[in-house]
C-alpha positions as CSV (number, residue, x, y, z in Angstrom):
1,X,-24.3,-16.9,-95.3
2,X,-21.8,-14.6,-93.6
3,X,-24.6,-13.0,-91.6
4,X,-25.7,-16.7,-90.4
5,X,-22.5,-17.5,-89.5
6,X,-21.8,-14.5,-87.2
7,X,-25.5,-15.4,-85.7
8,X,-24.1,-18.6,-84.7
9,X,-20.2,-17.5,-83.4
10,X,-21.9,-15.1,-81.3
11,X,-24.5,-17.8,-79.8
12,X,-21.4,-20.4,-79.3
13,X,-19.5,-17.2,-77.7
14,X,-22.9,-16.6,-75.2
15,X,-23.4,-20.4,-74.7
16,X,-19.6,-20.1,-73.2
17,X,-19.7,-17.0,-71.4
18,X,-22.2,-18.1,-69.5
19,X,-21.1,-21.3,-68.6
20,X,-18.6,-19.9,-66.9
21,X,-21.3,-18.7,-64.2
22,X,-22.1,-21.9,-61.8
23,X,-26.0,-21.3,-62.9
24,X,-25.5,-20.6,-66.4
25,X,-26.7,-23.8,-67.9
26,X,-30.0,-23.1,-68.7
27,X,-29.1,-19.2,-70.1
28,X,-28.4,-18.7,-73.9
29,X,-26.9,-15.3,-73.3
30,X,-24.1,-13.6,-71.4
31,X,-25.3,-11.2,-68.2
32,X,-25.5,-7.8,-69.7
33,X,-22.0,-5.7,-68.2
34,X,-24.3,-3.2,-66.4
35,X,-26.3,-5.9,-64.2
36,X,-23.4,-8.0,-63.9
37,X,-22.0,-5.0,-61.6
38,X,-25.4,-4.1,-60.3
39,X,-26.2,-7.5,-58.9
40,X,-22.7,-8.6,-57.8
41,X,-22.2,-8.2,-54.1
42,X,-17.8,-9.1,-53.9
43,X,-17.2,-5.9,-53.2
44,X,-18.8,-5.3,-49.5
45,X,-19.3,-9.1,-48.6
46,X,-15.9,-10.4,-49.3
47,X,-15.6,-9.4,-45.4
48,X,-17.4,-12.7,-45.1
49,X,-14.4,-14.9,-46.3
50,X,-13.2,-16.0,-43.2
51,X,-16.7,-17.1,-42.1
52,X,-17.6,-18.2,-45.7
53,X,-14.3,-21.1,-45.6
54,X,-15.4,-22.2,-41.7
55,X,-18.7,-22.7,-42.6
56,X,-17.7,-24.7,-45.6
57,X,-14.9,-26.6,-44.0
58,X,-17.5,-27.6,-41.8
59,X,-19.8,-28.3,-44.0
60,X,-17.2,-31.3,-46.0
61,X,-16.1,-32.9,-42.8
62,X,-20.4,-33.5,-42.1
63,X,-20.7,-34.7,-45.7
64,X,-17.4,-37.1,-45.1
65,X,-18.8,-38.1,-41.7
66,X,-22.3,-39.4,-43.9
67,X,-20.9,-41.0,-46.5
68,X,-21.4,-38.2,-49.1
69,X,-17.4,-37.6,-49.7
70,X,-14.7,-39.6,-49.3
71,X,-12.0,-38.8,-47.0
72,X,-9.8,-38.3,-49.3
73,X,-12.3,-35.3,-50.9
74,X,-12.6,-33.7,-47.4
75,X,-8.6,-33.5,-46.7
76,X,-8.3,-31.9,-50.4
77,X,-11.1,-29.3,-50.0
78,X,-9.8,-28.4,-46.8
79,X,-6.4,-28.1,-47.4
80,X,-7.7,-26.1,-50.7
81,X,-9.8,-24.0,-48.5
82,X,-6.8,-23.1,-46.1
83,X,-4.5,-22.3,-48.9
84,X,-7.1,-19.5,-50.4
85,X,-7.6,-18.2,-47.0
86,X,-3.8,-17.6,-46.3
87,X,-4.0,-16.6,-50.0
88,X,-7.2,-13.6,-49.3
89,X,-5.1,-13.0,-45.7
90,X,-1.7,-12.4,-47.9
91,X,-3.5,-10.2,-50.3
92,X,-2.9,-12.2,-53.3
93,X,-6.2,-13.1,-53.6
94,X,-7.9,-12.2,-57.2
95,X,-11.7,-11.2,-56.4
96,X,-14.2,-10.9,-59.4
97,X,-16.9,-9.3,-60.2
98,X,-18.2,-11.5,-62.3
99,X,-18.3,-14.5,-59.7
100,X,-20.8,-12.2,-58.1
101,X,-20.1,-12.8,-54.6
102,X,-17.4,-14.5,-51.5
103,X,-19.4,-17.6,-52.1
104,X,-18.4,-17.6,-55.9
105,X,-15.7,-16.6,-55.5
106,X,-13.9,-18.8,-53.1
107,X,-15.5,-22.2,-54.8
108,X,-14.2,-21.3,-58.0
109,X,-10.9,-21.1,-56.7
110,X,-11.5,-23.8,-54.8
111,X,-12.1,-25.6,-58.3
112,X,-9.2,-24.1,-59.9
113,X,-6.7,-25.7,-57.3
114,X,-8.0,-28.9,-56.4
115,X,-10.0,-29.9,-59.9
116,X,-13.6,-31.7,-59.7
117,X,-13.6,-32.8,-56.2
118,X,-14.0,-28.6,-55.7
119,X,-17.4,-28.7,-57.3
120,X,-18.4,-31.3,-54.6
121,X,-18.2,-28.8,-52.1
122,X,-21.6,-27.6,-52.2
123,X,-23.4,-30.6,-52.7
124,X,-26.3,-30.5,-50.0
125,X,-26.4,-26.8,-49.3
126,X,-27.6,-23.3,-51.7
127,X,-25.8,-19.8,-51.4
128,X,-29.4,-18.9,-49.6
129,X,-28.2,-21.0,-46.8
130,X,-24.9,-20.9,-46.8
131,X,-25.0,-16.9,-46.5
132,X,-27.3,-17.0,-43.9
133,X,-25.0,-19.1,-41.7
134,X,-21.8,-17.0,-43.2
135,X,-23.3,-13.6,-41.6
136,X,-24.7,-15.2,-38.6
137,X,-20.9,-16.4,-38.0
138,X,-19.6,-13.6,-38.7
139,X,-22.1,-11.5,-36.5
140,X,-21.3,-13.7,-33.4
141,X,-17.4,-12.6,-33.4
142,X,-18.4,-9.2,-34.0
143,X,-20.9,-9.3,-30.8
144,X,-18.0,-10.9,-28.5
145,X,-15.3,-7.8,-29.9
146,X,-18.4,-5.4,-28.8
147,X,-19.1,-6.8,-25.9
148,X,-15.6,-6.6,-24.8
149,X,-15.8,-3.2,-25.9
150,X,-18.4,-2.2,-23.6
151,X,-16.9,-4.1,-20.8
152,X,-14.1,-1.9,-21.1
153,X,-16.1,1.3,-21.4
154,X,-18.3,-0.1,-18.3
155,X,-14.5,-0.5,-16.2
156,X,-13.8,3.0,-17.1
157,X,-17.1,4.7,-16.5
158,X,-16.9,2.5,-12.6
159,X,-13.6,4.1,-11.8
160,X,-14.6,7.5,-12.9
161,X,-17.7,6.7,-9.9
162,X,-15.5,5.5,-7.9
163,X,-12.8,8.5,-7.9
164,X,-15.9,10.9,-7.7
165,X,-17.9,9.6,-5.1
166,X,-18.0,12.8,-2.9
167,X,-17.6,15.4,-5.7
168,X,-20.6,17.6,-6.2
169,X,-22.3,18.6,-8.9
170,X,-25.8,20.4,-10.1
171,X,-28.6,17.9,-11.2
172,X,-30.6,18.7,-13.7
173,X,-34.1,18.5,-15.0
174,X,-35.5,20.5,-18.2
175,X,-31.6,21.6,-18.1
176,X,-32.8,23.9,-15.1
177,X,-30.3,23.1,-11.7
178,X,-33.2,21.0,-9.8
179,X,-31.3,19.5,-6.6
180,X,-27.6,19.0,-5.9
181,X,-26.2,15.3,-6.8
182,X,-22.3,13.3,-6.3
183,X,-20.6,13.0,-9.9
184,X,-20.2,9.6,-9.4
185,X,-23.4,9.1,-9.1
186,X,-24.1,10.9,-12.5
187,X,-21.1,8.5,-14.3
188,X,-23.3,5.5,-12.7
189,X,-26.9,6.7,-14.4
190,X,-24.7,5.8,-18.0
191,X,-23.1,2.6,-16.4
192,X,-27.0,1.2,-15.9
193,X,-27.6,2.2,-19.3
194,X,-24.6,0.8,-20.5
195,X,-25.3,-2.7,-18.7
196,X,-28.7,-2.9,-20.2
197,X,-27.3,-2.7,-23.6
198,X,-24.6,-5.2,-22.8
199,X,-28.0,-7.5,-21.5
200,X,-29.6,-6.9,-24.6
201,X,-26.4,-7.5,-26.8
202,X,-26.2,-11.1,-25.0
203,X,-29.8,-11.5,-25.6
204,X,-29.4,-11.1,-29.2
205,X,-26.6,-13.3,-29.5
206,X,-29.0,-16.1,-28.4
207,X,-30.9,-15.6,-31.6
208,X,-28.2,-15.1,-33.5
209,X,-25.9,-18.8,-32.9
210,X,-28.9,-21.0,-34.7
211,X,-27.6,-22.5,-37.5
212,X,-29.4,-22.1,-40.8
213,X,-26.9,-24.3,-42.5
214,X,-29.0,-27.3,-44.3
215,X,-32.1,-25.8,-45.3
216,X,-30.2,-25.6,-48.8
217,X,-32.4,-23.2,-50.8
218,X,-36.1,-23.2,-48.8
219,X,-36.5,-26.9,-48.3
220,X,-34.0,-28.6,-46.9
221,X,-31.9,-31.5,-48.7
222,X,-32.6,-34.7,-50.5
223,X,-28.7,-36.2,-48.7
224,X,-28.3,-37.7,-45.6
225,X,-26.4,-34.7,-44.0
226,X,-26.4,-34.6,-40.1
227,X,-27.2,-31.1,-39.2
228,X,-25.8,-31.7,-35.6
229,X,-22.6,-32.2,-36.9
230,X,-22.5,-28.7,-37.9
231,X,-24.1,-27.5,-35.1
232,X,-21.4,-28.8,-33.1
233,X,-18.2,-28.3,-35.2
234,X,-19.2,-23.9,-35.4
235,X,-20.2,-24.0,-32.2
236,X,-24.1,-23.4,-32.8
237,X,-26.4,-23.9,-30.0
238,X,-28.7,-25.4,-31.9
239,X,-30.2,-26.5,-36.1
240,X,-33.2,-23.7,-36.8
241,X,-36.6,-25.8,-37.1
242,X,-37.7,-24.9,-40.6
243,X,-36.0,-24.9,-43.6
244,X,-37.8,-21.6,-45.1
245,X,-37.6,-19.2,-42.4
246,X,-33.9,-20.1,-42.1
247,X,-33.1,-19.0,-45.5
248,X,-35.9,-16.1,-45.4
249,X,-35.6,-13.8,-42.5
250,X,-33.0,-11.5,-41.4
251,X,-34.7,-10.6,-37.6
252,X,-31.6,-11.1,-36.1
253,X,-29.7,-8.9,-38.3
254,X,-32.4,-6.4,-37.2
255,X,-32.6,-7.4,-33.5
256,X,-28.6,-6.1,-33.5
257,X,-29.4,-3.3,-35.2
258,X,-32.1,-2.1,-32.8
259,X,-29.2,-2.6,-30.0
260,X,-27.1,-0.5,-32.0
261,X,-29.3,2.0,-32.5
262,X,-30.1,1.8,-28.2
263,X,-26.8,2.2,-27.3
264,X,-25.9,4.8,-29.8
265,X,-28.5,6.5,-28.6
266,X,-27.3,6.5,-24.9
267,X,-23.9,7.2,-25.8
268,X,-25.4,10.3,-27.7
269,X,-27.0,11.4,-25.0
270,X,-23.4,11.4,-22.9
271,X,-22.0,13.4,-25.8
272,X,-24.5,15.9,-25.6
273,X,-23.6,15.8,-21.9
274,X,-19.9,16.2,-22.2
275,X,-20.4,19.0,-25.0
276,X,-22.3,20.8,-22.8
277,X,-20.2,20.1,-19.4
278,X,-16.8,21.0,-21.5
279,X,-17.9,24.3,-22.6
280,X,-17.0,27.7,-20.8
281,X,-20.5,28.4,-19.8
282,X,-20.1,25.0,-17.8
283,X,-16.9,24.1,-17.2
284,X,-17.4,21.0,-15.6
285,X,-14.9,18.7,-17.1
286,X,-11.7,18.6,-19.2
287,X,-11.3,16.4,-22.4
288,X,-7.6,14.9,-23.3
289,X,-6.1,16.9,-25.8
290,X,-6.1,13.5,-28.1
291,X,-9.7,13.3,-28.4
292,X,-10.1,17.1,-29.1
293,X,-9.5,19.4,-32.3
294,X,-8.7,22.9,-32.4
295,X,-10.1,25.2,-35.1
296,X,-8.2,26.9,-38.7
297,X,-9.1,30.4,-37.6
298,X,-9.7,30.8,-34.0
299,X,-6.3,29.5,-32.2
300,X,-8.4,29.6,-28.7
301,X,-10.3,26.8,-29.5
302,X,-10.5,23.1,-28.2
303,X,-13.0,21.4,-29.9
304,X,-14.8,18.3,-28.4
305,X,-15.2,16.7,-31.9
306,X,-14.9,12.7,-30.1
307,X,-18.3,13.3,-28.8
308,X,-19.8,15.5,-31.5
309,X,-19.3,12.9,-34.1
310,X,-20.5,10.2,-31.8
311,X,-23.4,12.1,-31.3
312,X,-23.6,12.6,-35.2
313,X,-23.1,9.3,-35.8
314,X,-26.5,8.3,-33.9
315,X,-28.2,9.1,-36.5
316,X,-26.5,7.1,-39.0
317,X,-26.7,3.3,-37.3
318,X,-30.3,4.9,-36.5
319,X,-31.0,4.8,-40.4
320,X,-29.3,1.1,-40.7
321,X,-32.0,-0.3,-38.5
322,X,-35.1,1.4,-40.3
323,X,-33.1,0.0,-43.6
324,X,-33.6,-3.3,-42.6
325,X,-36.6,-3.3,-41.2
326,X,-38.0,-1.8,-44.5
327,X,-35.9,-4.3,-46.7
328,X,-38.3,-7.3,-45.2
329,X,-41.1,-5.6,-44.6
330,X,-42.5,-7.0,-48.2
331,X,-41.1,-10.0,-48.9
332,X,-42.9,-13.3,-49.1
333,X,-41.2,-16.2,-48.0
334,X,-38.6,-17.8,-48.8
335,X,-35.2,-15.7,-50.2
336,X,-35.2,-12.7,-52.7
337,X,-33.0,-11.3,-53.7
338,X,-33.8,-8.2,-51.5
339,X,-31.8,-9.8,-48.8
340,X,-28.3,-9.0,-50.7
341,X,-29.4,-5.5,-49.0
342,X,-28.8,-6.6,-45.8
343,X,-25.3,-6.7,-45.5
344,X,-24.1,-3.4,-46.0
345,X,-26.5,-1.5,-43.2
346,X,-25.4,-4.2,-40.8
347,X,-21.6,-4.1,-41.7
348,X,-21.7,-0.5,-41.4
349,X,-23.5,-0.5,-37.9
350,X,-21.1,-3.1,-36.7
351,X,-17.9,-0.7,-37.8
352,X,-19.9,2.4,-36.8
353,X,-20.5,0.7,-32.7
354,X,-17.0,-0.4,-32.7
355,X,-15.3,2.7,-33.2
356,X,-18.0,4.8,-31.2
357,X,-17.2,2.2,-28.0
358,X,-13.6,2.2,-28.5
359,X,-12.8,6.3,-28.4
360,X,-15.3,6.1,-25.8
361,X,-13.6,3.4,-23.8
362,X,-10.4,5.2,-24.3
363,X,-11.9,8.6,-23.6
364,X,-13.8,7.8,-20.2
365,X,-10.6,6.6,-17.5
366,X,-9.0,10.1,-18.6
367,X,-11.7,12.4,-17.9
368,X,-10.5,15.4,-16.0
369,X,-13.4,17.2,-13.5
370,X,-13.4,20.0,-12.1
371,X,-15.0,19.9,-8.6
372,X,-14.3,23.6,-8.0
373,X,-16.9,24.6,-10.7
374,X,-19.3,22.2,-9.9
375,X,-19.6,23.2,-6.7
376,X,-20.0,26.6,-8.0
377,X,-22.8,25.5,-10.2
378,X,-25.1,24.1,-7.4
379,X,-24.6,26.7,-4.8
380,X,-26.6,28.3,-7.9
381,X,-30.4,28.1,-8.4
382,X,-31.2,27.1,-5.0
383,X,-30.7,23.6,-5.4
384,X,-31.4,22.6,-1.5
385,X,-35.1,24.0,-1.9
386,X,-36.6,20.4,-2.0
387,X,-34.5,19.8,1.8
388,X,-36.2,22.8,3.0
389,X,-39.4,21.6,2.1
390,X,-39.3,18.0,3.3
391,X,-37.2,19.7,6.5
392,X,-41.1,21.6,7.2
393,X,-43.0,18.3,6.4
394,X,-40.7,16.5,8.9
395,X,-41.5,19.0,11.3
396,X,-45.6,18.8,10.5
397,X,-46.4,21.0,7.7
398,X,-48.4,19.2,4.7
399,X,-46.3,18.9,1.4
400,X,-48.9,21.3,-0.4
401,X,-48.3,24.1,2.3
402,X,-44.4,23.6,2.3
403,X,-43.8,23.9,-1.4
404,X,-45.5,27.4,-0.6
405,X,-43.3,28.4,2.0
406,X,-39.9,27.5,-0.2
407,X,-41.8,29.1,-3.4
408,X,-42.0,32.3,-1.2
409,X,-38.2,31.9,0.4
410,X,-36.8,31.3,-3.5
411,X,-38.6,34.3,-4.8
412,X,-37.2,36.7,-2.0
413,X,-33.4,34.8,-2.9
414,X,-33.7,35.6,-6.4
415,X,-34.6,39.6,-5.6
416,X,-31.9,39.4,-2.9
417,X,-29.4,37.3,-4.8
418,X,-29.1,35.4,-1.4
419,X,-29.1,31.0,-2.2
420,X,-31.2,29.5,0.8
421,X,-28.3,28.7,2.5
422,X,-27.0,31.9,2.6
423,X,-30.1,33.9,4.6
424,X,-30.1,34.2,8.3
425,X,-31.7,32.3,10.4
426,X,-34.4,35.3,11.1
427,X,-35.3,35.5,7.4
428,X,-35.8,31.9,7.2
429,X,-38.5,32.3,10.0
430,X,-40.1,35.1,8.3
431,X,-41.7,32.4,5.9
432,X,-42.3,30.1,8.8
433,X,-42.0,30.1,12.2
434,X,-41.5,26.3,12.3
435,X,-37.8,26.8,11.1
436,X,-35.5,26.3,13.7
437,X,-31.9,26.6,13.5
438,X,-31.0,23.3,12.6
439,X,-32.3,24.3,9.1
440,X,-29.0,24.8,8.0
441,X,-27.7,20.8,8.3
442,X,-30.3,19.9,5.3
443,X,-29.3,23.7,3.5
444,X,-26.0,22.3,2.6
445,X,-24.9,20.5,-0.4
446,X,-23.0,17.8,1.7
447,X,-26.4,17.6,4.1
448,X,-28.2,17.4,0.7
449,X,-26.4,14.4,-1.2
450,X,-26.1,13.1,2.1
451,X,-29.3,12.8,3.2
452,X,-30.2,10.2,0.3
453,X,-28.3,7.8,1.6
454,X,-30.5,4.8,-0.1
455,X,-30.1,2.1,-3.0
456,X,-30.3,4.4,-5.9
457,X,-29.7,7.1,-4.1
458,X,-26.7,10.0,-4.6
459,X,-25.1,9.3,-0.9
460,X,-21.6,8.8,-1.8
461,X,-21.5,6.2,0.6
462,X,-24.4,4.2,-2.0
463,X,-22.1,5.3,-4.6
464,X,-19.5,3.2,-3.0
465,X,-21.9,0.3,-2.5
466,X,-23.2,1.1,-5.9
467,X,-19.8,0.7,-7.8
468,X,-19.1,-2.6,-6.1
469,X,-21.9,-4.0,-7.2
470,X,-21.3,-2.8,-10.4
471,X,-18.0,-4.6,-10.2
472,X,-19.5,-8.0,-9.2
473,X,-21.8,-7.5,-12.2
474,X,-19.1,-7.6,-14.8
475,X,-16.9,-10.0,-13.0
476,X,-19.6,-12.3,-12.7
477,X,-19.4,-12.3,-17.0
């Protein structure tokens, strides 16, 4: 009889434990400790709160405007809803793991301080959509912080253009000195890139304000709720069409990520650049001591670590977007949990951009060059050799035949340690008698840059143009 009657305490003890979970009337037994923590999701989407409590204050004012709750149960589930978001803001906030996630959280609370109007809250709407319109929310704010961001990096990398104009420096292909180019023309090649991320950014936003809220969990809702409303109270641009694929697919979490991963890849690629251009075998530019590191052992050393870990870094917002991607790869329509996944690749991404852009955009404006040793750099390798040889098609000699002639005047400057510029006038016309002493105006690195004096090109006077325009662009946002 004992052994019955412990059988039956324990049952009434499951019965109640699960009750306590918003689902657990149809379970006969508790959620085993191990899962309970395994499943639960509190810990990395209570960022969400904020979204979480406008999405749901919007969702009681639609169900008030339709007849679904009174007035009187709107005012006391928001006023309920403010007081737990000063309350998470504050810090006094209680989260548990056993409420699984924000969502849970924050309606149980909800429930706790206003009673059974509380449990009305979610009439009309599942967790399926009500997370899907909590991280679209939040991703929206966190595309206008990065788009600011990348304003501001844009605004720094334009004055650094703008301040270098006429200063000279090697270009580079195959990281051999190819022909000589402005600085500021260089700092523009990463503004374009820039800009086109900033494009794509705005692009995705498009994508991302649709409001899922109202497909409830994959087929919409049996109540008379007015999507519109919603649409127009979070400031959607529109309701998504169909009630499974709003719950379902995260494409839009992914769409951000592939930006992510674009523009971390650009601003690896400058890392690599400012690495390379701060090192002693360059010597090109000078990094702020703030965004530098010296080393425990060698007391010489100034250590570019900004752009080393943003070049490190890459690699990681590279691995969020092949995360998601492989998270939907499988998954039939409509939600699985699968899709609980998704939050922390993008959340890290997010955090990952935003501190990338920001030591960048701090970083950039501060820059110190050194024209001296550029200079240096592109009297080195014979970096006018293309001018000579469009100088002899100018003056009638086919391309084929001219790229001869400055093959043979480059091998006799690397025995003789002589750049092009550099040889008389009489050794010049050993390799063709067609070179005539106006040679020298296209031999010179000004004549060079110069001479490219179209849109796109490395004049400094298109640089000019260049960064105007570049102006207009951003303050036509």
């Amino acid at each position: 009889m004992s052994n019955q009657s412990s059988s039956s305490d324990t049952n009434v003890h499951a019965k109640t434990q699960t009750r306590e979970k918003p689902w657990g009337g149809r379970f006969t037994e508790p959620t085993d400790a191990f899962v309970e923590r395994f499943t639960a999701s509190v810990e990395f989407d209570k960022r969400l709160y904020f979204h979480d409590i406008q999405g749901s204050v919007a969702h009681a004012t639609m169900l008030a405007d339709v007849g679904v709750l009174t007035a009187a149960e709107r005012d006391d589930i928001i006023a309920g809803l403010t007081e737990i978001r000063e309350e998470i803001e504050r810090g006094e906030f209680v989260w548990s793991v056993s409420l699984e996630d924000v969502h849970m959280n924050i309606e149980a609370r909800l429930t706790a301080k206003i009673g059974i109007t509380g449990k009305k809250l979610h009439t009309g709407r599942s967790r399926n959509d009500q997370v899907a319109t909590d991280i679209r929310l939040y991703l929206r704010d966190e595309i206008d912080v990065i788009a600011e961001e990348l304003t501001r990096l844009q605004e720094g990398l334009i004055s650094l253009a703008e301040r270098e104009a006429g200063t000279i420096m090697p270009g580079f292909t195959h990281l051999q000195t190819a022909q000589p180019v402005t600085f500021g023309h260089h700092i523009l090649a990463w503004n374009e890139m820039i800009q086109r991320d900033y494009e794509r950014l705005q692009d995705c936003r498009k994508r991302v304000n649709i409001l899922p809220l109202g497909a409830a969990a994959l087929a919409g809702t049996t109540y008379p709720i007015d999507r519109t409303i919603t649409v127009r109270l979070l400031g959607f641009d529109r309701p998504s069409e169909n009630s499974l694929d709003s719950v379902s697919d995260r494409d839009f979490a992914i769409e951000f990520c592939a930006f992510a991963s674009l523009l971390m890849t650009h601003l690896s690629r400058f890392s690599e650049e400012l690495v390379l251009w701060t090192s002693s075998q360059f010597n090109f530019v000078n990094l702020p001591d703030r965004f530098c590191t010296g080393s425990s052992i060698m007391p010489q050393k100034k250590n570019p670590d900004v752009p080393e870990l943003v070049r490190g870094k890459s690699g990681r917002v590279n691995g969020h977007l092949i995360a998601l991607l492989t998270l939907m790869k499988g998954q039939p329509l409509a939600y699985n949990k699968d899709n609980q996944e998704d939050k922390e690749p993008l959340f890290d991404a997010i955090d990952t951009v935003k501190g990338c852009l920001k030591a960048y955009a701090d970083m950039v404006p501060s820059i110190e060059v050194k024209a001296d040793s550029m200079r240096e750099a592109a009297k080195r390798g014979f970096s006018t050799a293309t001018d000579l040889a469009d100088y002899l098609v100018v003056k009638g000699m086919p391309f084929r035949d001219a790229h001869e002639v400055v093959g043979k005047a480059v091998g006799y400057g690397v025995q003789s340690g002589l750049d092009l510029a550099d040889m008389s006038l009489e050794k010049l016309q050993e390799f063709s008698e067609i070179i005539t002493a106006d040679v020298f105006d296209v031999l010179t690195l000004e004549g060079s840059v110069n001479a490219r004096n179209h849109i796109g090109g490395t004049a400094p006077a298109q640089v000019i143009a260049a960064v105007g325009r570049a102006r207009s662009y951003i303050a036509g946002r």
